[in-house]
Legacy VTK file of the C-alpha trace (Angstrom):
# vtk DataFile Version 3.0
C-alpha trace
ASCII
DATASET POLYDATA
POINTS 283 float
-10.779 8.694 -16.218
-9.531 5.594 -14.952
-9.664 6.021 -10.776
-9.008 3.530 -8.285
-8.972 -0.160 -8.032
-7.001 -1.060 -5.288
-7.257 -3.276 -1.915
-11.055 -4.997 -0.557
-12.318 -4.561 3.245
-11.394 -8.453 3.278
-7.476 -7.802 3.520
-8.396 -6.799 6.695
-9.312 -9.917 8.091
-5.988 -11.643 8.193
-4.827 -11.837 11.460
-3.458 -9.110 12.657
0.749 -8.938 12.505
0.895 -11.918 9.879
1.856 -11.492 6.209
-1.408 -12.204 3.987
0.531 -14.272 0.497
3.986 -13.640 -0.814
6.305 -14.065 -3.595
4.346 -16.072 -5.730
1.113 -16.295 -4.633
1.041 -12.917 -4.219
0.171 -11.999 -7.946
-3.118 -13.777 -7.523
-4.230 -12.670 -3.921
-3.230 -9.109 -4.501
-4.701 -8.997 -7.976
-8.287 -10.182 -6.301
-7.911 -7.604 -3.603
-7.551 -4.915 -5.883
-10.109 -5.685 -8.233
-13.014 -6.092 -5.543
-11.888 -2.908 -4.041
-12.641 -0.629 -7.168
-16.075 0.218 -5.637
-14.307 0.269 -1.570
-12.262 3.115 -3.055
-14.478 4.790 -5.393
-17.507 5.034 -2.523
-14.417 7.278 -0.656
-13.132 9.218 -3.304
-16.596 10.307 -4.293
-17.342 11.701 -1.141
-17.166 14.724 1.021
-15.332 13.225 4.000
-13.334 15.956 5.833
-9.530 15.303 5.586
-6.215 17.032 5.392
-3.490 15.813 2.769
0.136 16.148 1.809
1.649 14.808 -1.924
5.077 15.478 -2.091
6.212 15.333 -5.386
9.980 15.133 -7.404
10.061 14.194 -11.613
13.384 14.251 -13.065
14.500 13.886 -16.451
18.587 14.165 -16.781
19.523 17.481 -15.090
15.337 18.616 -15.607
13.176 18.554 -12.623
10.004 19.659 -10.904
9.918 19.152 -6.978
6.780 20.420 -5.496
4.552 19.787 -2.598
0.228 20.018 -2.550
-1.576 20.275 0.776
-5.206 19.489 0.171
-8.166 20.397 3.191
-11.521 19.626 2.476
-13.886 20.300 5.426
-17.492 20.216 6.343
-20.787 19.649 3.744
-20.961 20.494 1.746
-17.052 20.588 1.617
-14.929 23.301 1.359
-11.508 22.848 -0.473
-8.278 24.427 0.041
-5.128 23.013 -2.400
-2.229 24.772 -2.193
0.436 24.347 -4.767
4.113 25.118 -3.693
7.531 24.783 -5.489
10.032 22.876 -3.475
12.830 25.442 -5.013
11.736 28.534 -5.577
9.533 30.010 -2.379
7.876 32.664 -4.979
6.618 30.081 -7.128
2.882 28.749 -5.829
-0.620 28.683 -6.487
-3.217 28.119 -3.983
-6.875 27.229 -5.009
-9.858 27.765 -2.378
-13.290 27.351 -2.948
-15.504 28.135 -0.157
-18.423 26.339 0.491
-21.820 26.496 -1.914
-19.568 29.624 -3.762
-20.611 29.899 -7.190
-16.674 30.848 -7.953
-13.708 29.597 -6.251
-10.813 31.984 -6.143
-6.552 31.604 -7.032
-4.341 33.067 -5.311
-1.038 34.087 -7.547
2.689 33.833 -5.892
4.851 36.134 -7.081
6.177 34.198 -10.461
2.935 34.246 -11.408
2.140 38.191 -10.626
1.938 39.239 -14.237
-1.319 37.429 -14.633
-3.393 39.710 -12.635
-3.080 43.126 -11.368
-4.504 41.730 -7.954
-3.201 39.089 -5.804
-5.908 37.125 -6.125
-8.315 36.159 -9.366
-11.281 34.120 -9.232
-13.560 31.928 -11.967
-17.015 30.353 -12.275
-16.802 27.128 -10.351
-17.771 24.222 -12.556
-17.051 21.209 -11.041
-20.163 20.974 -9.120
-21.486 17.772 -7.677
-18.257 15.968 -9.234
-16.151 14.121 -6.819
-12.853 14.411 -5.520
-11.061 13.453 -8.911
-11.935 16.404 -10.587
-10.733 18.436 -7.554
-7.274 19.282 -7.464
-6.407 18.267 -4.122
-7.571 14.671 -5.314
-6.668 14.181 -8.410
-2.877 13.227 -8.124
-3.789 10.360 -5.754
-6.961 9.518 -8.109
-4.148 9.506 -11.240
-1.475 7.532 -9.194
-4.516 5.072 -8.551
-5.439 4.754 -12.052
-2.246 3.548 -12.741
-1.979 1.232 -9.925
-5.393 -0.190 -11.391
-3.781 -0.799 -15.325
-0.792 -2.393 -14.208
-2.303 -4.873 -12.135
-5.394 -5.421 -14.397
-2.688 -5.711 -17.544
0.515 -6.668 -16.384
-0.122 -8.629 -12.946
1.620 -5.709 -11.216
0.778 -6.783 -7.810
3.101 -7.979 -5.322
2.794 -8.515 -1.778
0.104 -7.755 1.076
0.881 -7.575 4.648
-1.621 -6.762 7.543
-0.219 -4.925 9.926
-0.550 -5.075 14.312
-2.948 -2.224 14.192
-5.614 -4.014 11.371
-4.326 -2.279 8.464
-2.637 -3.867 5.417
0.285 -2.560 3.170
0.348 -3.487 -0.409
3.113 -2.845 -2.907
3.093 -2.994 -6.833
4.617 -2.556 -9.817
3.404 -0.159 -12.258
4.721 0.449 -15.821
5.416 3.574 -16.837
3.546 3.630 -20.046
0.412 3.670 -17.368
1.717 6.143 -15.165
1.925 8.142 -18.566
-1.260 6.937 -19.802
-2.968 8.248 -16.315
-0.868 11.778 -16.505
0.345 11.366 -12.815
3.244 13.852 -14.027
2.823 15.825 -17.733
5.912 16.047 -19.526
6.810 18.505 -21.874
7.206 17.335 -25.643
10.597 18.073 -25.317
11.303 15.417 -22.458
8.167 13.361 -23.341
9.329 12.783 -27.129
12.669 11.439 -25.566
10.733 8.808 -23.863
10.791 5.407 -25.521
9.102 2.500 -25.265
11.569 0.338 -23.995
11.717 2.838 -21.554
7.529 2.843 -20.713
7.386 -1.124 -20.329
9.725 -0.537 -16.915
8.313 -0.206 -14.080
8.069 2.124 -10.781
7.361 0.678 -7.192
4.067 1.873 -5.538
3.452 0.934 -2.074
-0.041 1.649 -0.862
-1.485 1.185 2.832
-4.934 1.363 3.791
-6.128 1.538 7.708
-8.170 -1.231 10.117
-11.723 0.301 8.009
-9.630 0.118 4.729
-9.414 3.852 4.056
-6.480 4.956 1.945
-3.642 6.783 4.179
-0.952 6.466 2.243
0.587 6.043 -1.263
3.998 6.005 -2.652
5.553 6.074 -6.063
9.041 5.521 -6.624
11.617 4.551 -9.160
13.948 5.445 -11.878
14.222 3.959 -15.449
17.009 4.617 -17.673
16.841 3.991 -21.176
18.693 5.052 -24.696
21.429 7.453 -22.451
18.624 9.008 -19.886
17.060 8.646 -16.748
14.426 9.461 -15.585
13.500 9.547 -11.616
9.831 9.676 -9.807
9.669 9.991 -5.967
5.712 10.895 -5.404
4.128 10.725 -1.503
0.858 11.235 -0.568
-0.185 11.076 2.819
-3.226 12.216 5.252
-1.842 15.038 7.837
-4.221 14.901 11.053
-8.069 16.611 11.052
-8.793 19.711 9.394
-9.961 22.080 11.313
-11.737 26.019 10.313
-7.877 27.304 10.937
-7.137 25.200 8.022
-8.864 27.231 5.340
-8.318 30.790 4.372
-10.933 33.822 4.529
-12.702 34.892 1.216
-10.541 37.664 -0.223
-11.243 40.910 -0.237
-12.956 42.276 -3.489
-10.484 44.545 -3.983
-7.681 42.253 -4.125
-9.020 39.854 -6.855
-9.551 39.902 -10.639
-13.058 38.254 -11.622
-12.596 35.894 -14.792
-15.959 35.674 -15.701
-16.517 34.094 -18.674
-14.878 30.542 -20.203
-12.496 32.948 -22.701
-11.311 34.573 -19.801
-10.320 31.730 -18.118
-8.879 30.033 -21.291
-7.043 32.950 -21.653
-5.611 33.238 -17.956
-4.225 29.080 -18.285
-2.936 30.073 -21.143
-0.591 32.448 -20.032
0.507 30.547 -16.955
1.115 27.661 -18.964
3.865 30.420 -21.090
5.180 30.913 -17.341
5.726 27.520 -16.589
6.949 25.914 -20.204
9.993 29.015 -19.513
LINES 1 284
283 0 1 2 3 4 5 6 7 8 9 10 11 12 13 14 15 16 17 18 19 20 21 22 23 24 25 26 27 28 29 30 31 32 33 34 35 36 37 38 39 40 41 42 43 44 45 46 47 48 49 50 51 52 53 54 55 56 57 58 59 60 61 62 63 64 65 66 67 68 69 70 71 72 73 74 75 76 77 78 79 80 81 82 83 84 85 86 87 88 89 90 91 92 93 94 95 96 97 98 99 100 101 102 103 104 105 106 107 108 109 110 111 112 113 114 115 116 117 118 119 120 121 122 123 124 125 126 127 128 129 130 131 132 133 134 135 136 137 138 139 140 141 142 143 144 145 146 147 148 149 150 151 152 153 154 155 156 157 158 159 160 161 162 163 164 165 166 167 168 169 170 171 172 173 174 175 176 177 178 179 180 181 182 183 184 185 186 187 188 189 190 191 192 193 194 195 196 197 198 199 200 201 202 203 204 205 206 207 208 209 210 211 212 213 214 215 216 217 218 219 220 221 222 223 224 225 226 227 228 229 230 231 232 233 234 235 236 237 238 239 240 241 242 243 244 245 246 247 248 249 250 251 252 253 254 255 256 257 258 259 260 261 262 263 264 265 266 267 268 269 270 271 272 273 274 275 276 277 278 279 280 281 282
């Protein structure tokens, strides 16, 4: 998986308040910055740093859309990790994912549109991500995806635009990024039905991503934005991720009950269990 290569710790020596290069110079200085920060970004995203996170985001093709929002908490070491996973438009319609620290499973809790999978509220499954970091979690994975696409763009198409430090030592970039790479990274999965209506005329536009890193060059924010038409559709990306304060013990829930969850135990069981949500959702 391609991850991160974004902005270096240098950025943050430009005076502070002053625009680092514009217009055309930007392409150049940017481009630099975002290939010497691969490892910046990668040293973060591979840790267990406690932080709270918000991603809000909408996809829509023509009159089709998915608006959700993921809050992410991951808290002490080793971490543990909260994502919840809420529709924007139907309150019933949510999945939250907690895996408490050093558990050997990490439990699912169902919302109601997703009730027919278990007879409990809650199910849980062997927890096999291990030592992996934050990209294979799913409260870092969007940002790790929207990254990844950052990085192709400006590694293939000079995607890179401006840089500005800001008063308070941190530095705002902004970019372009095609959507064949957002595809190529699956920041947002489309359905056959919308993806084979895609074309490439369509993937060599581009989205806006604005990303902004703080005075010790840790990511705080990252936007994606834009909407390409193409061949008599449109289709429109709004994705924001953000950090949202200091987690906290409040933040996470208690390990359920026994009684209210389903154990998926082996790999068939879980293949099984994705299966059928994936029915729910295609509906």
């Amino acid at each position: 998986m391609a991850c991160v290569a974004l902005v270096t710790t240098a950025c943050g020596s430009a005076k502070a308040g002053t625009p680092v290069p514009n217009g055309d110079e930007a392409a150049t200085y940017v481009s630099t910055k975002f290939a010497k920060t691969l490892e910046t970004l990668s040293k973060q995203l591979g840790g267990n740093d406690s932080r709270k996170s918000v991603l809000d985001i909408f996809a829509r093709f023509d009159a089709r859309k998915m608006n959700a929002t993921h809050t992410a908490v991951q808290l002490g070491h080793p971490p543990a990790r909260l994502v919840k996973n809420h529709s924007n438009t139907d309150s019933n319609e949510y999945l939250d994912t907690f895996h408490p620290a050093n558990s050997p499973v990490e439990y699912m809790l169902l919302g109601p549109v997703y009730a027919s999978l278990a007879p409990t509220p809650w199910v849980s499954m062997p927890y096999t991500a291990g030592d992996l970091n934050e990209c294979f979690w799913g409260g870092g994975q969007d940002v790790c995806k929207m990254l990844g696409a950052v990085s192709d763009s400006v590694d293939q198409n000079k995607g890179a635009k401006t840089a500005n430090s800001r008063a308070d030592g941190s530095v705002e970039l902004t970019a372009d990024v095609t959507l064949a790479a957002f595809l190529d990274n699956r920041v947002v999965v489309f359905p056959d039905s919308i993806a084979n209506q895609i074309t490439d005329a369509m993937k060599k536009q581009t989205l806006r991503a604005r990303i902004v890193l703080d005075a010790r060059s840790k990511l705080t924010e990252l936007e994606m934005s834009g909407k390409i038409p193409g061949d008599g559709h449109e289709l429109e990306i709004e994705m924001h991720y953000r950090l949202d304060g200091t987690p906290t013990d409040n933040d996470l829930p208690k390990v359920p009950d026994p009684a209210q969850v389903t154990a998926l135990t082996d790999s068939a069981a879980v293949r099984d269990f994705y299966a059928r949500m994936g029915e729910i959702q295609g509906r």
